[in-house]
C-alpha positions as CSV (number, residue, x, y, z in Angstrom):
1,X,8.1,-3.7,-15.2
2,X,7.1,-1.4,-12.0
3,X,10.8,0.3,-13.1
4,X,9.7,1.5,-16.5
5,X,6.6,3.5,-15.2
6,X,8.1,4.5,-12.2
7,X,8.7,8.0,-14.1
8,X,4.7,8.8,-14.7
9,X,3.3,6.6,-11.7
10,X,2.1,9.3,-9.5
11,X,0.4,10.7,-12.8
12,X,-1.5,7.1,-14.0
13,X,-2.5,6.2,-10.4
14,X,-3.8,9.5,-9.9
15,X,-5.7,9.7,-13.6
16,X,-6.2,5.9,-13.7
17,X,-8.3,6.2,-10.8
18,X,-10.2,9.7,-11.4
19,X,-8.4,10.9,-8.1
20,X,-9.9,9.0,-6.1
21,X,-6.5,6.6,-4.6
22,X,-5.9,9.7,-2.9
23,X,-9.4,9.4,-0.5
24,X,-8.4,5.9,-0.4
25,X,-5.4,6.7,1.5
26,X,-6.4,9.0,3.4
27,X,-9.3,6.4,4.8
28,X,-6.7,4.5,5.1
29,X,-5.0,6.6,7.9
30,X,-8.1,7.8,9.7
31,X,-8.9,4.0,10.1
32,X,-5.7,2.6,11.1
33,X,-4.8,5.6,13.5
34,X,-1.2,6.2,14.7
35,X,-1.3,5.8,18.6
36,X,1.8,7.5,19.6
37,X,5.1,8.5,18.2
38,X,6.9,4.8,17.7
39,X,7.7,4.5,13.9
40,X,5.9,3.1,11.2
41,X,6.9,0.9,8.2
42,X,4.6,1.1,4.5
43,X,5.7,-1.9,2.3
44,X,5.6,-1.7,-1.4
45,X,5.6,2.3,-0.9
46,X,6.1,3.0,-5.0
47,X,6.6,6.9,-4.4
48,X,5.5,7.1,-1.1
49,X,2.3,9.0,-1.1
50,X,0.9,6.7,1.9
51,X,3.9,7.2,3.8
52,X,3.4,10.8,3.5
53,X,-0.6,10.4,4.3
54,X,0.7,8.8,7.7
55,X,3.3,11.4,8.1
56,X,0.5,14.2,8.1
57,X,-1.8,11.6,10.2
58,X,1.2,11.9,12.6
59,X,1.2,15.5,12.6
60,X,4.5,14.9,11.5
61,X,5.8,13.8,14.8
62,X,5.9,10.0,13.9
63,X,9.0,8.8,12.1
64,X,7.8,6.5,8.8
65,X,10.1,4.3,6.7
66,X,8.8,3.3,3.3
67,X,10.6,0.7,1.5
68,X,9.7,-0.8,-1.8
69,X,11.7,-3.4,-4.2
70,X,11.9,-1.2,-6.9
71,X,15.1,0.9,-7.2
72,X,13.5,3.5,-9.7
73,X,10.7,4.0,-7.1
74,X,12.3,4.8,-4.2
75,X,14.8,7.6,-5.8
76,X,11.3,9.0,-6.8
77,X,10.3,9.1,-3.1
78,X,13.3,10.2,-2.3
79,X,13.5,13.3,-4.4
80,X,10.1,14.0,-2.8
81,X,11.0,13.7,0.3
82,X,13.8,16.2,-0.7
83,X,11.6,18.8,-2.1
84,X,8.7,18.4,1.1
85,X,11.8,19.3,3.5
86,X,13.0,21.9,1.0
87,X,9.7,23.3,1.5
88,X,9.9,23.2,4.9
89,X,6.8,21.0,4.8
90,X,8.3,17.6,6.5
91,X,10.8,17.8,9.3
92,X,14.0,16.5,8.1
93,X,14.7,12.8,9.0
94,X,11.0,12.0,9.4
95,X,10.7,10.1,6.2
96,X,13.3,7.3,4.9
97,X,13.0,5.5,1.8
98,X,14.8,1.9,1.1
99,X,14.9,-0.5,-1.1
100,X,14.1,-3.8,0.6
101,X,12.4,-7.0,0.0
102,X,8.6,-7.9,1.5
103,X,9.4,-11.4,2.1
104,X,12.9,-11.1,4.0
105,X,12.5,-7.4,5.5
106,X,15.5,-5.9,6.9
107,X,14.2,-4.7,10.3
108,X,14.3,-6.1,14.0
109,X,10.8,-7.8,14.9
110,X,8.5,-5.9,17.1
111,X,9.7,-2.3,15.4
112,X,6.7,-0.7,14.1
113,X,3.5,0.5,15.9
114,X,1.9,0.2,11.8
115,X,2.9,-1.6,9.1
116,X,1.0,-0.9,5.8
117,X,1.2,-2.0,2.6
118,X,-1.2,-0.1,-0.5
119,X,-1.7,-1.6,-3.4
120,X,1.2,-4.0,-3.1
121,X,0.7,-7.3,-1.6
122,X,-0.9,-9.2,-4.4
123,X,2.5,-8.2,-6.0
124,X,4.6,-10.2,-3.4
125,X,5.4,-13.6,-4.8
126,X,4.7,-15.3,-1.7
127,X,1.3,-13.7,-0.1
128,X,1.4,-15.7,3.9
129,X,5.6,-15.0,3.6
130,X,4.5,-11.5,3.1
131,X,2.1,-11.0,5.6
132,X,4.1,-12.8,7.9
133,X,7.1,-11.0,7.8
134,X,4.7,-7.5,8.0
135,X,3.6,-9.1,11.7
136,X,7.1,-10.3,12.7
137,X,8.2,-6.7,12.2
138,X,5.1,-5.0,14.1
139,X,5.1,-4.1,17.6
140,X,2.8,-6.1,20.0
141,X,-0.3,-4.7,19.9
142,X,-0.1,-3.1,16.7
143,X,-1.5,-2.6,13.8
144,X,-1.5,-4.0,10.1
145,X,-3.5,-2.4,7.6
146,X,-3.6,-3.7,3.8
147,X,-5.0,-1.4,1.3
148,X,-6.4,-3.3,-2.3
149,X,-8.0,-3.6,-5.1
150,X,-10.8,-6.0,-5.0
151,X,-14.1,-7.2,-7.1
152,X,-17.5,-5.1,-6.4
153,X,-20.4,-6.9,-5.3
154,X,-22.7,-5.0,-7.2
155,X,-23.5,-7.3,-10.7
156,X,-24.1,-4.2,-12.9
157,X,-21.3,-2.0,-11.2
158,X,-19.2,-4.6,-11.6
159,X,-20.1,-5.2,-15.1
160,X,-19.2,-1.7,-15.8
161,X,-16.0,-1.2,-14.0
162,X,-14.9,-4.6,-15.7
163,X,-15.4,-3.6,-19.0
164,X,-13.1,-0.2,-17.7
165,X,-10.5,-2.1,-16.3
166,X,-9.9,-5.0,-18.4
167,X,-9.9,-2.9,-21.7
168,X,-9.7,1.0,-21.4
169,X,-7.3,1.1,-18.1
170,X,-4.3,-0.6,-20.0
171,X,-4.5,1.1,-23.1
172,X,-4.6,4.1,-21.6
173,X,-2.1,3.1,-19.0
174,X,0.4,2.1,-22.0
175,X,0.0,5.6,-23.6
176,X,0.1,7.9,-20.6
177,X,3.4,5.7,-19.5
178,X,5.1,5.4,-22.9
179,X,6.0,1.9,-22.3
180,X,5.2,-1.0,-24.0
181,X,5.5,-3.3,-20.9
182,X,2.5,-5.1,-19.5
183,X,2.1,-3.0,-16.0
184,X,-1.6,-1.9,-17.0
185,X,-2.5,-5.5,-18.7
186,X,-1.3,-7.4,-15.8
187,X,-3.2,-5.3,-13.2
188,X,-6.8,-6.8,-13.7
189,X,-4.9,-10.3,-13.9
190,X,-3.5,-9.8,-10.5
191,X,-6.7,-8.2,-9.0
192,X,-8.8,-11.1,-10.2
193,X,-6.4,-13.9,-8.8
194,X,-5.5,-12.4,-5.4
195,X,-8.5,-12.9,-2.9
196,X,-10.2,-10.7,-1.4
197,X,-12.9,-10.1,1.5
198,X,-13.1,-12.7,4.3
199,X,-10.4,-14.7,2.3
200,X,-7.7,-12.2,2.8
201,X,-8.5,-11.3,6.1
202,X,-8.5,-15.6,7.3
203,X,-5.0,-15.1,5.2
204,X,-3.7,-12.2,7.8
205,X,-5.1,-14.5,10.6
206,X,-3.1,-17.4,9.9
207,X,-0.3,-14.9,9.4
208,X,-0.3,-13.9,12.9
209,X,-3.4,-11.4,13.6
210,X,-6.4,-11.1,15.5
211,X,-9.4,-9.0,15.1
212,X,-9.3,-8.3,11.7
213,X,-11.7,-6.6,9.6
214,X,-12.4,-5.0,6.3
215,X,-13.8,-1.7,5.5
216,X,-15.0,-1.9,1.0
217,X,-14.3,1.6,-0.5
218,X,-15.8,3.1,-3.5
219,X,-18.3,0.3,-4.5
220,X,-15.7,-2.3,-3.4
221,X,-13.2,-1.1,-5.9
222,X,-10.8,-1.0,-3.2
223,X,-11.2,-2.8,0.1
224,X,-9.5,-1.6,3.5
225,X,-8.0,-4.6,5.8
226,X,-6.6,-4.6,8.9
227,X,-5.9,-6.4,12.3
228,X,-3.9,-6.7,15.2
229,X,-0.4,-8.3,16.5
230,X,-1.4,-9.9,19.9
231,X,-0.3,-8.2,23.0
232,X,0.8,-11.4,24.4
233,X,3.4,-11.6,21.6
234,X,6.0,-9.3,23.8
């Protein structure tokens, strides 16, 4: 499915959203702060764009890996990557991109000062496997930030942005993508199952992490999570 729009997926998450997944990302990475130069791993990366928000956060010192399960994605990021260090605008060997599974990640535990994931965990077929292995694979001390869609509190808000994304967002999804698959129909199904709030957060506790918090976004479109592997886990 996430392989037949990978061709037009920068475009739809960029219209899809009026722009505004780019502000989310870039909360994203003035809230959970790179402390350092150790590296840092964002799961489900689709193209990479908050892999290259934390590359700029890093002043493009800190070396990122983004991995995602889709083939089709990562060649997309890669051929980005390509172009930004064409361009002279990423140092070359900053950014790698790599196919690899949330749920059995192919990394030493304790590797990563942040591992992220954007709009990609209520997409893991096993949530607490997920989060679990995004804490093995984090540093003591570090961070874990999850970026996602969730419901906004506000009852006539809501009942607006409802009505958008349960009936205009896939049909427009569908056309802008040229495919007939169910990406943009099974997008509000996903958001409304997955939890969100102090659920998700007690989710990344039992995972592994301690002082977590979330930050809503946008109404509560979006909500910013995040929390830290204990020190003591050296």
């Amino acid at each position: 499915m996430f392989g037949g729009i990978a061709p037009r997926y920068d475009l739809l998450n960029h219209t899809l959203s009026g722009g505004v997944d780019t502000y989310w990302r870039a909360r994203t990475v003035r809230l959970v702060k790179p402390e350092g130069t150790a590296p840092i791993l964002d799961l489900c990366t689709g193209t990479g764009d908050l892999a290259f928000a934390y590359a700029r956060a890093g002043q493009l010192k800190t070396p990122i890996v983004g991995a995602d399960f889709t083939p089709e994605m990562i060649e997309l990021a890669n051929a980005k990557r390509e172009k930004a260090e064409a361009a002279g605008k990423v140092p070359p060997g900053l950014l790698k991109f790599l196919v690899a599974d949330a749920q059995e990640l192919p990394f030493e535990s304790d590797s990563f000062q942040i591992v992220s994931v954007a709009f990609g965990l209520r997409n893991v077929a096993d949530t607490m496997r997920g989060l679990k292995e995004m804490v093995r694979v984090c540093r003591p001390g570090g961070q874990v930030a999850v970026l996602e869609f969730s419901k906004p509190q506000n009852r006539a808000f809501n009942a607006l942005y409802q009505a958008y994304f349960r009936t205009v967002l896939p049909r427009i999804g569908q056309v802008v993508s040229g495919s007939r698959d169910l990406a943009y129909e099974y997008l509000p199904q996903s958001v409304a199952a997955f939890p969100c709030g102090r659920e998700l957060t007690a989710l990344m506790e039992q995972a592994g992490l301690e002082k977590t918090q979330f930050k809503p976004l946008t109404f509560g479109i979006a909500t910013l999570y995040w929390g830290r592997k204990p020190a003591g886990d050296a």
